[in-house]
BAPANU-939314 format. One record per residue (C-alpha): x, y, z; residue in three letters. Coordinates in nm, 3 decimals. Layout:
<<X Y Z> "ala">;
...
//
This chain:
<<-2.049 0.552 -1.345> "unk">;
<<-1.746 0.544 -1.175> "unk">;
<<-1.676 0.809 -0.879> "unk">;
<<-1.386 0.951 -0.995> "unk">;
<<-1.466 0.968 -1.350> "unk">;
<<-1.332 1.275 -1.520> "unk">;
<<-1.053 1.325 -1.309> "unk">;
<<-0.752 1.347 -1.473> "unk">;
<<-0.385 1.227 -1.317> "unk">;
<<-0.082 1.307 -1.531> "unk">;
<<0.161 1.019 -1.316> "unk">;
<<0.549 1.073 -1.316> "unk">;
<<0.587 0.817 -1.057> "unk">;
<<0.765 0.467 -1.084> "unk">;
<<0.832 0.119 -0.873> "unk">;
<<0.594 0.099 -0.623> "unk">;
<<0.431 0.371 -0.396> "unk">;
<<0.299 0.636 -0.603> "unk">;
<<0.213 0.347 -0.867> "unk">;
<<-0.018 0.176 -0.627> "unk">;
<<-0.171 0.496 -0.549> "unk">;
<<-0.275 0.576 -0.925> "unk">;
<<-0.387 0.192 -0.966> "unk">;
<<-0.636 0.291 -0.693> "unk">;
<<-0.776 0.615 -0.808> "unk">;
<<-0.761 0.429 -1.187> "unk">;
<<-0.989 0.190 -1.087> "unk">;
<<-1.234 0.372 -0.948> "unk">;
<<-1.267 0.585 -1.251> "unk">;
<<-0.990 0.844 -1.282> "unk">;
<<-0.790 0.883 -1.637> "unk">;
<<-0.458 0.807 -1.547> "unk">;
<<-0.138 0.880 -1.784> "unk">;
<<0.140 0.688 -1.668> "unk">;
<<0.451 0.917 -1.801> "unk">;
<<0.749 0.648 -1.881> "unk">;
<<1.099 0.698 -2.018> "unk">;
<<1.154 0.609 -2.366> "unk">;
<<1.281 0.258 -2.421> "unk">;
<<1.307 0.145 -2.064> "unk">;
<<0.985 0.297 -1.905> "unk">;
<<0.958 0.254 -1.550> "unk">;
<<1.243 0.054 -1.340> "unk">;
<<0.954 -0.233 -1.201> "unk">;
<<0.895 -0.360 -1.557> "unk">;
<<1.207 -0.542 -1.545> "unk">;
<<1.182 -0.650 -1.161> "unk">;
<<1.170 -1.034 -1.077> "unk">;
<<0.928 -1.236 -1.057> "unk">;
<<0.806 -1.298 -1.461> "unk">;
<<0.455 -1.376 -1.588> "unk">;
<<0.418 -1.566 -1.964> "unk">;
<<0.524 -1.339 -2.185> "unk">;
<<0.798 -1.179 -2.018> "unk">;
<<0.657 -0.930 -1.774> "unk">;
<<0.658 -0.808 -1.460> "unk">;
<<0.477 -0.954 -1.221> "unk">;
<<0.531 -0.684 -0.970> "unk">;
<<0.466 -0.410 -1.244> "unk">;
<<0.155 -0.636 -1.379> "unk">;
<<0.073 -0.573 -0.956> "unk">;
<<0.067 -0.181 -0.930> "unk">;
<<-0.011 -0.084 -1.298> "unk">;
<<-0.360 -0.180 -1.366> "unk">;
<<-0.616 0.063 -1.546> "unk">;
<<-0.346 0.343 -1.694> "unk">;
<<-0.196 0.453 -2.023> "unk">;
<<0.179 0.490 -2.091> "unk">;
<<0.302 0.807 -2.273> "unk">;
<<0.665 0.794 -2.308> "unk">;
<<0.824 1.132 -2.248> "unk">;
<<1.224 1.196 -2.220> "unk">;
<<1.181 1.456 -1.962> "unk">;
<<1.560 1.560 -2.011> "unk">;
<<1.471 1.727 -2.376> "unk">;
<<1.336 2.057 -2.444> "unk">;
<<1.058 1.916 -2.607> "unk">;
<<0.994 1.635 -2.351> "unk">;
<<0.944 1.913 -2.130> "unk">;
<<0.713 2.110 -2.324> "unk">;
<<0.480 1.820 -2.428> "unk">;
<<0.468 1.777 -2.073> "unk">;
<<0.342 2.124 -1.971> "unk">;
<<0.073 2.109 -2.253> "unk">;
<<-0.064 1.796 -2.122> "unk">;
<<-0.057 1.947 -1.722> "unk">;
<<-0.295 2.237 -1.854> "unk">;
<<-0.541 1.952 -1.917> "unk">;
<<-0.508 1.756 -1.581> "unk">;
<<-0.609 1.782 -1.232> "unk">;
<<-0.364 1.571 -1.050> "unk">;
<<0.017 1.566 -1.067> "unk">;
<<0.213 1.331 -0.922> "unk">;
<<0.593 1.267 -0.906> "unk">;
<<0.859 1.049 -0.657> "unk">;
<<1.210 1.224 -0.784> "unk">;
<<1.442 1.357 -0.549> "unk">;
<<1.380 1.671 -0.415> "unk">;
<<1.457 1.952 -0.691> "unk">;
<<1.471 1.747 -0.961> "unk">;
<<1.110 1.822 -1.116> "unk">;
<<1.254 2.164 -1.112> "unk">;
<<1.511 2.077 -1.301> "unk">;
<<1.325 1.958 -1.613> "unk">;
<<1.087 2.287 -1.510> "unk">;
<<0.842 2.069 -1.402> "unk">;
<<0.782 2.221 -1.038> "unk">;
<<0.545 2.306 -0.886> "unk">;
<<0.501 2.684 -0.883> "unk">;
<<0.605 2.658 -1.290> "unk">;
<<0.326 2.455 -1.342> "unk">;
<<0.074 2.588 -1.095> "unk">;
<<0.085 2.920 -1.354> "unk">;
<<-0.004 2.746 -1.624> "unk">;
<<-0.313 2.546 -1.407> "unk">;
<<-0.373 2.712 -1.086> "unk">;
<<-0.665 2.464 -1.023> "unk">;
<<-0.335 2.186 -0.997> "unk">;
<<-0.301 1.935 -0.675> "unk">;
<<0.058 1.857 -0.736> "unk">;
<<0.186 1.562 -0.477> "unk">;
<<0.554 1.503 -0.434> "unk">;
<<0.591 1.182 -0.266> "unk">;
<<0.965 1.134 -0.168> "unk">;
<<1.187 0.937 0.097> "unk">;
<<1.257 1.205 0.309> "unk">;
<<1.030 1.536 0.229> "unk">;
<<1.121 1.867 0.072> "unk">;
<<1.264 1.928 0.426> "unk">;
<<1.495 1.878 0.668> "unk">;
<<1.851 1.665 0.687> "unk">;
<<1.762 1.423 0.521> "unk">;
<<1.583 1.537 0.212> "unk">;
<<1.835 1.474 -0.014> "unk">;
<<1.883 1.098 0.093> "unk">;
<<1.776 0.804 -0.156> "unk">;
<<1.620 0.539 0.023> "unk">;
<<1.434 0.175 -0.032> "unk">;
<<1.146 -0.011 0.188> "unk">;
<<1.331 -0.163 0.421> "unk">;
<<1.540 0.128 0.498> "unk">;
<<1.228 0.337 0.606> "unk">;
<<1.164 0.043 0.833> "unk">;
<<1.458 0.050 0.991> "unk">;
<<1.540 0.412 1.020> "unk">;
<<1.153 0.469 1.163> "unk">;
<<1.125 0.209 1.415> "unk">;
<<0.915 -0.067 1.238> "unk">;
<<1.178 -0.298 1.219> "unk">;
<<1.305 -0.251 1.573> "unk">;
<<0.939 -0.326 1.657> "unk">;
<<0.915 -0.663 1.400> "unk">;
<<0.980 -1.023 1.489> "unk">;
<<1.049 -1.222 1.812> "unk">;
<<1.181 -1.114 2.152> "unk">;
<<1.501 -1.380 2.149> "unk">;
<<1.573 -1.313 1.786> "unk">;
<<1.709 -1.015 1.574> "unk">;
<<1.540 -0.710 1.435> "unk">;
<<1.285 -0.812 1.083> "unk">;
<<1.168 -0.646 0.814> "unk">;
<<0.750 -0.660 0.757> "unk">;
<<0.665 -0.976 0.553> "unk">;
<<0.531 -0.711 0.256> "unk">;
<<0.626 -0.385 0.148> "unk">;
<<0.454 -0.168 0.386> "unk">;
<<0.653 0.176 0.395> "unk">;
<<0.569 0.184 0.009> "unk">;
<<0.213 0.018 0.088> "unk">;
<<0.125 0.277 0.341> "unk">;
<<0.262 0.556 0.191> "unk">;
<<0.077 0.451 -0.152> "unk">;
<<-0.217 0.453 0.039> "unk">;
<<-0.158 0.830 0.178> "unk">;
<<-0.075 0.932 -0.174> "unk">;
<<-0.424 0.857 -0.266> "unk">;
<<-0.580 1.027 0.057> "unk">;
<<-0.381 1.348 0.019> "unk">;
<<-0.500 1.326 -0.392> "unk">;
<<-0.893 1.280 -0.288> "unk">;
<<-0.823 1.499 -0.044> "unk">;
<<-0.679 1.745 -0.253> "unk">;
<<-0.947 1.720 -0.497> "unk">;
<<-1.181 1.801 -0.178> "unk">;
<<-1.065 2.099 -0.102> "unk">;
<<-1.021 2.253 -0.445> "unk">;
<<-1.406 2.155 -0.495> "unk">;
<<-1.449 2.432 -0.228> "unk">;
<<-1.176 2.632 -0.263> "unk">;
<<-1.154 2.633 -0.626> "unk">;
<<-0.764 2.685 -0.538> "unk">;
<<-0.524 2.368 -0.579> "unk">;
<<-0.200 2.290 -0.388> "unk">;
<<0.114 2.083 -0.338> "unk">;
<<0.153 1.803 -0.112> "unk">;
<<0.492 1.712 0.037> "unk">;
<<0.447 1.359 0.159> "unk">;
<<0.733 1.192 0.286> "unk">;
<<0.781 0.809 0.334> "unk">;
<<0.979 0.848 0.672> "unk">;
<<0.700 1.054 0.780> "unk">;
<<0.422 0.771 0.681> "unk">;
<<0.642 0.501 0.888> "unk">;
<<0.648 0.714 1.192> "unk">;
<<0.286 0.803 1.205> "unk">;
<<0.241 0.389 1.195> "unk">;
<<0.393 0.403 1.561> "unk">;
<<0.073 0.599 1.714> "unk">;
<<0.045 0.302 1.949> "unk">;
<<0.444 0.230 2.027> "unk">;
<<0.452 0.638 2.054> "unk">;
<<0.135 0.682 2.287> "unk">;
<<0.332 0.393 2.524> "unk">;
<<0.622 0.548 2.540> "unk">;
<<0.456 0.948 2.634> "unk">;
<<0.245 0.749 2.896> "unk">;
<<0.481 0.516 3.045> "unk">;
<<0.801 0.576 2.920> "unk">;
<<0.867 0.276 2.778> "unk">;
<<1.051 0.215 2.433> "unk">;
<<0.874 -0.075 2.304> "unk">;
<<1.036 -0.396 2.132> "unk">;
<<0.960 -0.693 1.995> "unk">;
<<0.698 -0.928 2.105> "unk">;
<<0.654 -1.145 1.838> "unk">;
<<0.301 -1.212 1.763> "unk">;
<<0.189 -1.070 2.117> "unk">;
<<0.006 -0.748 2.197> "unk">;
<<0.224 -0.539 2.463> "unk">;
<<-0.082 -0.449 2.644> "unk">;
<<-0.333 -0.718 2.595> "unk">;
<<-0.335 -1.105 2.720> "unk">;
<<-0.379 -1.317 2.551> "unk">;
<<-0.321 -1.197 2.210> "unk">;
<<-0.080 -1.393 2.006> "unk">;
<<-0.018 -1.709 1.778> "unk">;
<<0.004 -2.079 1.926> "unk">;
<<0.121 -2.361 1.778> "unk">;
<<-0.164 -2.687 1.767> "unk">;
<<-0.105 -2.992 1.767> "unk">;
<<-0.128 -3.027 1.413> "unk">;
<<0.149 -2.804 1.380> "unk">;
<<-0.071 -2.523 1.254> "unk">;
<<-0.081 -2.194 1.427> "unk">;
<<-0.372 -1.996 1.571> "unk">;
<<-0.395 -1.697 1.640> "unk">;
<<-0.637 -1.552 1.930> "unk">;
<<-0.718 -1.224 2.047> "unk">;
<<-0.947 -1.173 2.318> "unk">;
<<-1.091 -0.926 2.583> "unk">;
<<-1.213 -0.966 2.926> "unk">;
<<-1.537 -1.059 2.803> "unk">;
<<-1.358 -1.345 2.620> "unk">;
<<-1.157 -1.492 2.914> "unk">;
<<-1.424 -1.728 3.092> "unk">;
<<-1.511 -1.907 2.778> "unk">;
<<-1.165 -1.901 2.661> "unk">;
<<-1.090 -2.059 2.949> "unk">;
<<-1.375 -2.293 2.890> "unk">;
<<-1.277 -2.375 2.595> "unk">;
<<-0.934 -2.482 2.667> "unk">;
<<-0.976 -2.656 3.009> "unk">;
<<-0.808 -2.378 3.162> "unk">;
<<-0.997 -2.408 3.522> "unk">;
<<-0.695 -2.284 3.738> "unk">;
<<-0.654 -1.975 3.553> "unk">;
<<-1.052 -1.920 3.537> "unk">;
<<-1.070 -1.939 3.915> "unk">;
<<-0.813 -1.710 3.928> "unk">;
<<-1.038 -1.393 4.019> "unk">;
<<-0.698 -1.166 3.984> "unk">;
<<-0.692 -1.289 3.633> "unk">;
<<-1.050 -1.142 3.553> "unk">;
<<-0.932 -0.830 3.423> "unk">;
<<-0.680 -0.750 3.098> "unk">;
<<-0.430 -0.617 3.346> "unk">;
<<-0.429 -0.908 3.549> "unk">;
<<-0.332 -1.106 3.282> "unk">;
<<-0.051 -0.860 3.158> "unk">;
<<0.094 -0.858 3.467> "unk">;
<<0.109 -1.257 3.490> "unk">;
<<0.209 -1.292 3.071> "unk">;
<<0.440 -1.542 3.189> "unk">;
<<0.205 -1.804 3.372> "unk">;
<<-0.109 -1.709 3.155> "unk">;
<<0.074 -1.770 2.848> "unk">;
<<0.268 -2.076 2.940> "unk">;
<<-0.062 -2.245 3.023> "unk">;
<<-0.246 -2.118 2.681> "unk">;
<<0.079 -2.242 2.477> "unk">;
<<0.077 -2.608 2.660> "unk">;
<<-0.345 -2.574 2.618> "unk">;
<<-0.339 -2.530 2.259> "unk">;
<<-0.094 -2.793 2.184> "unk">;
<<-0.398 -3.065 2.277> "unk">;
<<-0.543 -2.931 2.006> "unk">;
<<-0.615 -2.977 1.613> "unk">;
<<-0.603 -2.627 1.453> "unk">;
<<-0.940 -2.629 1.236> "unk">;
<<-1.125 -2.811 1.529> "unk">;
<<-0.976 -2.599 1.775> "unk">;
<<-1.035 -2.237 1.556> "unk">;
<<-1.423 -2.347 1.501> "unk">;
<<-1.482 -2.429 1.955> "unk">;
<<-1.338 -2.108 2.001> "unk">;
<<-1.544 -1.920 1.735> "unk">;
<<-1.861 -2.107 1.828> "unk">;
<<-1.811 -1.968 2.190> "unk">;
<<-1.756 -1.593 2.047> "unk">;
<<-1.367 -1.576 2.086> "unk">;
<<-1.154 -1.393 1.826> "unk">;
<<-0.955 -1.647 1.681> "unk">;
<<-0.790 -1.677 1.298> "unk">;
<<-0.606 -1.917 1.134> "unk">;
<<-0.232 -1.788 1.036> "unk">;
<<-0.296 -1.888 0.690> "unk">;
<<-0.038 -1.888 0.384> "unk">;
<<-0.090 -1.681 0.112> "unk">;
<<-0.209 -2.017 -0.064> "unk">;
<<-0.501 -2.064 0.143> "unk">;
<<-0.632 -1.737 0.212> "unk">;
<<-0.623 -1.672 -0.203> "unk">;
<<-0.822 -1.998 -0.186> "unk">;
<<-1.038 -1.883 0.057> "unk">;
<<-1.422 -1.919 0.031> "unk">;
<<-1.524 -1.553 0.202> "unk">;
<<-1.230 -1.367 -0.023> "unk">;
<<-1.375 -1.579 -0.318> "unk">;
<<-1.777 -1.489 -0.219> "unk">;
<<-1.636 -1.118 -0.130> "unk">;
<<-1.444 -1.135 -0.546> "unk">;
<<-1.148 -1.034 -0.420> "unk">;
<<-0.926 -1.279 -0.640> "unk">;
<<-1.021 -1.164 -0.982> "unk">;
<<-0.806 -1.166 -1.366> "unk">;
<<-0.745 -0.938 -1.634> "unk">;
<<-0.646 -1.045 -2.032> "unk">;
<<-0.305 -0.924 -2.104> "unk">;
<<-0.233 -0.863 -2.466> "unk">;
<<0.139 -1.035 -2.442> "unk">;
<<0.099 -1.230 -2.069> "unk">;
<<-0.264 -1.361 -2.168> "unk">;
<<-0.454 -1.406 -1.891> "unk">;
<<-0.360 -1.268 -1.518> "unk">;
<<-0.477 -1.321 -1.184> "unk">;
<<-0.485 -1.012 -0.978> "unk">;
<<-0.659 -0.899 -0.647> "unk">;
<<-0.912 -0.626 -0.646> "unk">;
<<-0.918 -0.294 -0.542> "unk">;
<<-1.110 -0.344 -0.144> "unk">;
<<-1.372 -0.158 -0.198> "unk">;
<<-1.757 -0.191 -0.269> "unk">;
<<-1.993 0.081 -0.345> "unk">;
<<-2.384 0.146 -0.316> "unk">;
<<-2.450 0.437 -0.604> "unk">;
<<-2.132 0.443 -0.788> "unk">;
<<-2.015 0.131 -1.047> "unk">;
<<-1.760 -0.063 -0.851> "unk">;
<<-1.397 -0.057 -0.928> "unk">;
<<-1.291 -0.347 -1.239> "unk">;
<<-0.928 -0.507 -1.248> "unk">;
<<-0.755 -0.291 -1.466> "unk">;
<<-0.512 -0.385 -1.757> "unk">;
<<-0.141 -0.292 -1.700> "unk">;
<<-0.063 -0.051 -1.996> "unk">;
<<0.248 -0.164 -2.283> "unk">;
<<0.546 0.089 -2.267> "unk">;
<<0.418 0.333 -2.445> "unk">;
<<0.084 0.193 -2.630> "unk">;
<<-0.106 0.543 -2.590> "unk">;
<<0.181 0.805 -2.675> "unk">;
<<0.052 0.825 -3.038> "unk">;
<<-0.304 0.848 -2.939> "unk">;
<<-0.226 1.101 -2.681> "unk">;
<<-0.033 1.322 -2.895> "unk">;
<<-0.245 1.310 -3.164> "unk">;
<<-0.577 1.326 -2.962> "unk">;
<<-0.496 1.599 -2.707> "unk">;
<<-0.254 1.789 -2.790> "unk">;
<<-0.353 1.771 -3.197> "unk">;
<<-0.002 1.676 -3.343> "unk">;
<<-0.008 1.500 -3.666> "unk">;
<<0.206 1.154 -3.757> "unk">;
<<0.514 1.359 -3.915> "unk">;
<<0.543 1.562 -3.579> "unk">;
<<0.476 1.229 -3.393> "unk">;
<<0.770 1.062 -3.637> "unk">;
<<1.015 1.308 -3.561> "unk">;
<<0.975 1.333 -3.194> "unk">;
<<1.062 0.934 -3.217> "unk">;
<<1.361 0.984 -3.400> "unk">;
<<1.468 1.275 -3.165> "unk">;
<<1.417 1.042 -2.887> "unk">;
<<1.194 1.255 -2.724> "unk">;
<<0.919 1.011 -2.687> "unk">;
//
C-alpha cells in the first residue's frame, strides 16, 4: 500500500510546475486525472528534446503515473463533465491566469458547493493578488524579477539564470506541500480550502539567507560564484587535472584542511582559527587554497580530504553522477516501458519509506488513453454519448 492511495487529484495543470507536483503525489499512490485539451493536450508534449517514438522528453519527465481525459473546457458540456468528475475528487489543481477557471465556471467557490470537502490549489505567476496578478510569466523571468538571478554566477561576469528550472522546481515542490497539507487539515477539519500559491512568492522565500543578510547587516548581496558570502573556504577549485572540487568546511575543518594541502602559513595563522577570520582575509585565504589545489589530481585530492573528515565533492556532470555507484545502490536511475517510446530511463521520486510501499516510476499517460474509460466508468455514459461528445469536440 501506497500512502496516498485513495486520494483523488482532478489536474488542470500543464508544462512544468503543477505537473511535477502531481507526478509526486502519483507516485506515491494518489489517482491522478491529468485534464488535456482535445487534439493538442498539454503544451510540453511537443517541447524539444524527442525520445523514439516521437515524444517528449520533458513531458515523458513530469508526467509519470497519471491518466489523460481530454476535456474542451470552453464547451458547455466540457464544463459540465468537469463538475461531475470534481464531486468525486479531493484535490483540484489548476495554473491559468487569474479568473480564468471562473470563466469556464470552474472556480473555486462554484465548485466548493458542489464538494465542500475540496482543496482547490491555484498555482499562478503572480497570485490572485496584487499588481502583478494579471502578468504571464516563464522560469527565468521569476528569476530575474525575484533576485535569483542577480544572486547567480560569478562576481566579474553578468547576471545567470540557475543551471535547471528551479522557480517551476520549487514551486512544484510547494504545490505538493500545500496539497498534503491541505489534505491535513481537512482530515481534522473536515472543511477543505483554496490555496493561492504564487511562483514570485516561491522565488522570494528562496532568499531567506540573502534576506536575513541584508535585515542584519544591510547588505544587498551579489554574486560570488561558487563561494559562500559568510563562510571560508567554501567554493570550487580547479586541480590540476583540470577537474573542479568543491570544499566546504567549518572551523573544525581548517587544521586538517590545512594539513592536507600544505597550507602551514595559514595554519599558524592563529587569527585564521575562526570562520570570521577567514572571511575577513577571503582574499589571501583563498588565493593560497586556489594555488594549493592546483598541485593536485582531483580524485586523489577529493579522497585525502575525505579521509581527514573535510566536506569535499566532486563538481560532477550530469554524466557521471547518473553513473554514479551511491545514486545506482540508492535506485535512483530507474526506467519505465512506454507503449510508443519503448523503454525510458527516468529518475525516481527521492523518497524511501518504512510501512508504506515505496513510490514506482510511473508511465507518462497517451493524450487521452483514459477519456473513454473515465466516462464510461465514473460518470456511467455509454459509447453513443461518448461518440457524440467526440464529434462535438468536446472531448
Amino acid at each position: 500500500m501506497k500512502p496516498l492511495e485513495g486520494i483523488r487529484i482532478l489536474d488542470f495543470s500543464r508544462v512544468l510546475a503543477g505537473p511535477m507536483a502531481t507526478q509526486i503525489l502519483a507516485e506515491m499512490g494518489a489517482e491522478v486525472t491529468k485534464v488535456e485539451r482535445p487534439g493538442t493536450g498539454d503544451e510540453s508534449r511537443v517541447f524539444e528534446p524527442r525520445v523514439a517514438g516521437g515524444e517528449s522528453a520533458y513531458f515523458l519527465a513530469f508526467n509519470r503515473g497519471k491518466r489523460s481525459l481530454t476535456l474542451n473546457l470552453k464547451s458547455v458540456d466540457g464544463q459540465e463533465l468537469a463538475r461531475r468528475l470534481v464531486t468525486a475528487s479531493d484535490v483540484v489543481l489548476e495554473n491559468f491566469l487569474p479568473g480564468e477557471m471562473e470563466r469556464f465556471g470552474l472556480g473555486y467557490h462554484g465548485l466548493a458547493g458542489l464538494n465542500p470537502g475540496l482543496i482547490y490549489v491555484s498555482s499562478t505567476g503572480f497570485g490572485q493578488t496584487g499588481p502583478y496578478r494579471d502578468r504571464p510569466g516563464y522560469d527565468t523571468v521569476f528569476q530575474a524579477l525575484s533576485g535569483v538571478m542577480h544572486l547567480t554566477g560569478h562576481a566579474d561576469g553578468p547576471p545567470a539564470k540557475a543551471g535547471i528550472p528551479i522557480a517551476d522546481m520549487s514551486s512544484g515542490l510547494w504545490i505538493a506541500i500545500a496539497i498534503l497539507s491541505g489534505l491535513v487539515g481537512r482530515a481534522r477539519s473536515g472543511k477543505g480550502c483554496r490555496v493561492d500559491l504564487s511562483m514570485m512568492d516561491v522565488q522570494a522565500s528562496l532568499l531567506a539567507l540573502a534576506a536575513a543578510r541584508l535585515f542584519a547587516l544591510d547588505d544587498d548581496v551579489t554574486r560570488a560564484g561558487t563561494e559562500h558570502p559568510g563562510r571560508v573556504p567554501s567554493a570550487a577549485f580547479e586541480c590540476r587535472d583540470g577537474g573542479w572540487l568543491h570544499i566546504s568546511g567549518s572551523d573544525q575543518h581548517w587544521s586538517a584542511l590545512c594539513a592536507v594541502l600544505g597550507l602551514a602559513e595559514l595554519a599558524a595563522d592563529r587569527a585564521l582559527d575562526k570562520n570570521a577570520g577567514r572571511v575577513a582575509e577571503r582574499e589571501r585565504v583563498m588565493a593560497a587554497m586556489r594555488t594549493a589545489m592546483l598541485l593536485h589530481d582531483r580524485a586523489l585530492l577529493a579522497e585525502k580530504l575525505r579521509s581527514a573528515g573535510i566536506p569535499a565533492g566532486e563538481v560532477n556532470t550530469v554524466r557521471e553522477i547518473l553513473g554514479d555507484p551511491h545514486m545506482k545502490a540508492r535506485g535512483m536511475v530507474g526506467a519505465f516501458e512506454h507503449p510508443s517510446a519503448g523503454r525510458v530511463p527516468a529518475l525516481r521520486t527521492p523518497v524511501r519509506y518504512e510501512g508504506f510501499d515505496d513510490p514506482d516510476i510511473g508511465v507518462p499517460p497517451q493524450l487521452g488513453g483514459d477519456t473513454d474509460r473515465i466516462l464510461s466508468e465514473e460518470l456511467g455514459l455509454d459509447a453513443a454519448e461518448i461518440d457524440a461528445l467526440k464529434i462535438e469536440g468536446v472531448i
